[in-house]
C-alpha positions as CSV (number, residue, x, y, z in Angstrom):
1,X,107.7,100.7,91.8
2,X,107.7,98.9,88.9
3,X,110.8,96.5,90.1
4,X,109.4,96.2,93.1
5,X,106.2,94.5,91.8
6,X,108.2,92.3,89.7
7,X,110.2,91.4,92.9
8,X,106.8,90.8,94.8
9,X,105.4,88.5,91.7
10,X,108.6,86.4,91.4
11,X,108.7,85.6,95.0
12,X,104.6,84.9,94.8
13,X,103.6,87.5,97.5
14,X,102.1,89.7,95.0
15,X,99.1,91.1,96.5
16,X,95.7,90.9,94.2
17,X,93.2,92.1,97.4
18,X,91.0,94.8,96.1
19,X,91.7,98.7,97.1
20,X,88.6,100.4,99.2
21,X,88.8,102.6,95.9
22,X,90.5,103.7,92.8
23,X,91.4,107.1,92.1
24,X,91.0,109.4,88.9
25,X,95.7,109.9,88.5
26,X,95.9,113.3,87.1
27,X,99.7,112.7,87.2
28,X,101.3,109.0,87.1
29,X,104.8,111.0,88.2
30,X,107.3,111.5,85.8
31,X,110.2,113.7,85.7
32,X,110.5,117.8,85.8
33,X,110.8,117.6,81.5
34,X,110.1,117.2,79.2
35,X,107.7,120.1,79.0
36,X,104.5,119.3,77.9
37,X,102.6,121.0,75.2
38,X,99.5,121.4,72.6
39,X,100.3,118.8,69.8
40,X,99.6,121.6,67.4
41,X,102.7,123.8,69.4
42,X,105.2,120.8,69.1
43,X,108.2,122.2,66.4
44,X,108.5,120.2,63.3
45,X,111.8,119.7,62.9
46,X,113.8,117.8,59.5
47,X,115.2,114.2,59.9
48,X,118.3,115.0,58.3
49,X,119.5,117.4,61.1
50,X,121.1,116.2,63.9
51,X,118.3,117.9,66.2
52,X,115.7,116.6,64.1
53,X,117.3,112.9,64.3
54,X,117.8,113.1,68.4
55,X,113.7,114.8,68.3
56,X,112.5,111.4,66.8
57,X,113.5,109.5,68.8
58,X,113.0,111.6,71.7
59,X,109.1,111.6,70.7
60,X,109.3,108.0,70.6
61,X,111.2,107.3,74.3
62,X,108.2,109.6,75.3
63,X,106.0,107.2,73.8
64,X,107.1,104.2,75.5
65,X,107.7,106.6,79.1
66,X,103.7,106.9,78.5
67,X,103.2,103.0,77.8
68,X,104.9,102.0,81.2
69,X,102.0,104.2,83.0
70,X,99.6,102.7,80.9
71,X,100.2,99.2,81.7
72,X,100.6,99.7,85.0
73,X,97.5,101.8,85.3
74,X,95.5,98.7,83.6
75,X,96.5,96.9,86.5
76,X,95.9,99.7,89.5
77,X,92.4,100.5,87.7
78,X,90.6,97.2,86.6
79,X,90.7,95.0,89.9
80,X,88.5,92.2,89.3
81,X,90.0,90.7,86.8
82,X,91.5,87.3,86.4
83,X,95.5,86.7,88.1
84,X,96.6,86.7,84.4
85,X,95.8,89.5,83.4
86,X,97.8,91.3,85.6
87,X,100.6,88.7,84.8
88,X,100.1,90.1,81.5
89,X,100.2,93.8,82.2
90,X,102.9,93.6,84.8
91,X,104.9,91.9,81.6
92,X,104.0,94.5,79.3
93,X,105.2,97.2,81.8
94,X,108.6,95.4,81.8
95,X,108.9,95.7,78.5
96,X,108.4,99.3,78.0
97,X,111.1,99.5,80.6
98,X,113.2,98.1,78.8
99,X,112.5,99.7,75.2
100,X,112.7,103.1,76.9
101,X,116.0,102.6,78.7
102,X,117.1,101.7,74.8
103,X,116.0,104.6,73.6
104,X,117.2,106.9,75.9
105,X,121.0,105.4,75.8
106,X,120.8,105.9,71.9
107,X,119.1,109.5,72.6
108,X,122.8,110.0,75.0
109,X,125.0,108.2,72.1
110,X,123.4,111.2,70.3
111,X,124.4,113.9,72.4
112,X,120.8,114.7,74.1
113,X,118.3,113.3,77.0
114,X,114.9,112.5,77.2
115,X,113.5,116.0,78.6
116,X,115.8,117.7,75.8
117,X,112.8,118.1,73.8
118,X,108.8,119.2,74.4
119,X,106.7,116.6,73.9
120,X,102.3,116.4,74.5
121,X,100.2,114.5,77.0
122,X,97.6,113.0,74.9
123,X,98.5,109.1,75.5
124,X,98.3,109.4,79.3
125,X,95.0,111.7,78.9
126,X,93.4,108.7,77.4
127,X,93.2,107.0,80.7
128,X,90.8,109.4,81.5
129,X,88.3,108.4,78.6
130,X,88.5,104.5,79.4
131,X,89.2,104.3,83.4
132,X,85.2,103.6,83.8
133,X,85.1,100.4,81.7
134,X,88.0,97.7,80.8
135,X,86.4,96.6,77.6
136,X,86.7,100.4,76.7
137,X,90.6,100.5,77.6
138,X,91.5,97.8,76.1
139,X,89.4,98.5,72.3
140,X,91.0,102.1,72.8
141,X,94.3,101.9,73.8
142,X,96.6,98.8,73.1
143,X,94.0,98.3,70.1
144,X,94.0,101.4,68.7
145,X,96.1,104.1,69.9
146,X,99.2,101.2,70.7
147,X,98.4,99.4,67.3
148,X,99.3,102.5,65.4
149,X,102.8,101.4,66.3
150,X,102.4,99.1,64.1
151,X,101.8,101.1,61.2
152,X,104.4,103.6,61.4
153,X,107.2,101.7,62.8
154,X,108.2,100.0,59.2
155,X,108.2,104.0,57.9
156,X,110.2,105.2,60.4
157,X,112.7,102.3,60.3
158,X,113.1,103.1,56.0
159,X,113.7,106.8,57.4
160,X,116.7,105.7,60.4
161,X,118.0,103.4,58.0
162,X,118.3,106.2,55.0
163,X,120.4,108.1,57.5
164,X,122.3,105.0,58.5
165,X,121.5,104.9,61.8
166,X,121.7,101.5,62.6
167,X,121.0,101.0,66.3
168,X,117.9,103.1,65.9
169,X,117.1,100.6,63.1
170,X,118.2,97.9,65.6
171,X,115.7,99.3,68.2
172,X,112.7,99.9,66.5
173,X,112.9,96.5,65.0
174,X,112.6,95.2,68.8
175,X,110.2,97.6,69.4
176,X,107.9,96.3,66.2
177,X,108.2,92.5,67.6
178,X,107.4,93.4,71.3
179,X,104.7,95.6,70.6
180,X,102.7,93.2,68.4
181,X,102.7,90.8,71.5
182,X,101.1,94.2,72.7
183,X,98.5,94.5,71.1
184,X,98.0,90.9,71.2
185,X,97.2,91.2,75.4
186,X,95.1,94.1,74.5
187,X,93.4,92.0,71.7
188,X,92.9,88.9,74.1
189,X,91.0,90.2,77.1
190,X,88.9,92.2,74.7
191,X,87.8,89.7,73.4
192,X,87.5,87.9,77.4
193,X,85.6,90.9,78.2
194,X,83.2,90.5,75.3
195,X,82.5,87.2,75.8
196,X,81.9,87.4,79.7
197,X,79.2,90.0,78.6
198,X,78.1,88.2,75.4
199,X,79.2,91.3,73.5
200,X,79.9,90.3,69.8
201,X,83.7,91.9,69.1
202,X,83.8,93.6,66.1
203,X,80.5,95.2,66.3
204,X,81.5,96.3,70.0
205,X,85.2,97.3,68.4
206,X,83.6,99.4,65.9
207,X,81.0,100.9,68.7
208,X,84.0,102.3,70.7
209,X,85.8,103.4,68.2
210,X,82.7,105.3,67.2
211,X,82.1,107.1,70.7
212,X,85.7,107.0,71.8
213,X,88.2,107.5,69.4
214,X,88.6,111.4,68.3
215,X,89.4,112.0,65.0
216,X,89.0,109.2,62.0
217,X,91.0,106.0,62.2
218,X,92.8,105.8,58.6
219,X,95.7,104.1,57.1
220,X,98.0,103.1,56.0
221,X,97.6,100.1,58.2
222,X,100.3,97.1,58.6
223,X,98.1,94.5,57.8
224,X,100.6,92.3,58.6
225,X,101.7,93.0,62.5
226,X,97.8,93.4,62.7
227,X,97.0,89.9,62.6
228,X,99.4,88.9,64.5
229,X,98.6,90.9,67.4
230,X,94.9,88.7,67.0
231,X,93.0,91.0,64.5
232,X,90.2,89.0,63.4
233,X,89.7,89.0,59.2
234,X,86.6,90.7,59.8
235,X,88.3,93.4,61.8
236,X,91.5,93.8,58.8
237,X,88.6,93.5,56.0
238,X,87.1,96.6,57.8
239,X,90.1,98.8,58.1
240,X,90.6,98.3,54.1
241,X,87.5,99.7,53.7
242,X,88.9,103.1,55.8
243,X,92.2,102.9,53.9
């Protein structure tokens, strides 16, 4: 599906008509495993062991399985938006591609598949929580939920690169650098969305997380990657205050 709208974009047939209606995906179709399960239920396993090594980086090819759905939902669910946004989405979605199909020939070089391990639902369930409003999806997800890639990427690079794994080092550096540009299409039609309904950003930022996000938003934050990605200095001033 996904190369096939690529295909259609590239050759400018790509079609942008509006469906008669837009469904509620329970399922965006993925594969038989991995098994899906409670966060609470997922084994904690040590970094040092080989099992624990090939589970990290399973969790985070399921991450970025989860993020190709999400992108491409963004463009199945929000119709009337302008032709670059789905430009951007469609771009984002390759991306993902591309950083899972890394990850999952690093999770073979290590002896396992993706599916080898159980991993939890909860990035796709958010869909469920924004699919009435884009404004909402894109404060909750890319800026939030996404952005928290960007805060414990650096970590988990320290941890590969104790246990000299240097590809997974060379992955998630890729990973850090595409997903600010991320965030940073989250970050711009936010802030589109907020001026076509003269919506002041950070107040509506902080409203959604407010209603939306479950559990409290708290660093560490990578200040850093954050204004890249188009945080505001209002926006980082407020997240020291959480830290």
């Amino acid at each position: 599906m996904l190369a096939r709208l690529q295909e259609d974009w590239t050759n400018d047939v790509f079609d942008f008509t509006p469906l008669e209606s837009v469904v509620r995906l329970s399922d965006p179709g993925r594969p038989d495993k991995p098994e899906l399960v409670s966060p609470k239920d997922l084994p904690r396993r040590r970094l040092g062991s080989p099992e624990g090594h090939a589970a990290l980086m399973h969790s985070v090819a399921h991450i970025e399985f989860n993020a190709i759905n999400l992108a491409l939902d963004a463009m199945y669910r929000f119709q009337d938006m302008p032709k670059n946004y789905y430009f951007d989405w469609l771009g984002v979605a390759g991306e993902e591609s591309f950083h899972f199909q890394m990850i999952r020939e690093h999770l073979a070089h290590l002896g396992y598949e993706y599916g080898d391990f159980p991993a939890h639902n909860g990035l796709w369930m958010t869909t469920f929580e924004t699919d009435h409003d884009p404004l909402v999806r894109m404060a909750l997800v890319p800026r939030t939920l996404e952005a928290r890639g960007l805060d414990v990427t650096p970590p988990m690079i320290q941890k590969l690169r104790s246990i000299g794994d240097k590809r997974g080092v060379e992955i998630l550096k890729i990973l850090l650098r595409d997903e600010i540009g991320h965030v940073e299409v989250g970050t711009r039609w936010f802030r589109y969305l907020c001026e076509q309904q003269n919506l002041n950003p950070f107040e509506q930022f902080q409203f959604i997380i407010e209603t939306y996000h479950h559990g409290d938003l708290k660093g560490p934050f990578n200040y850093e990657a954050r204004q890249e990605a188009g945080f505001s200095d209002e926006e980082i001033n407020w997240l020291k205050t959480l830290s």
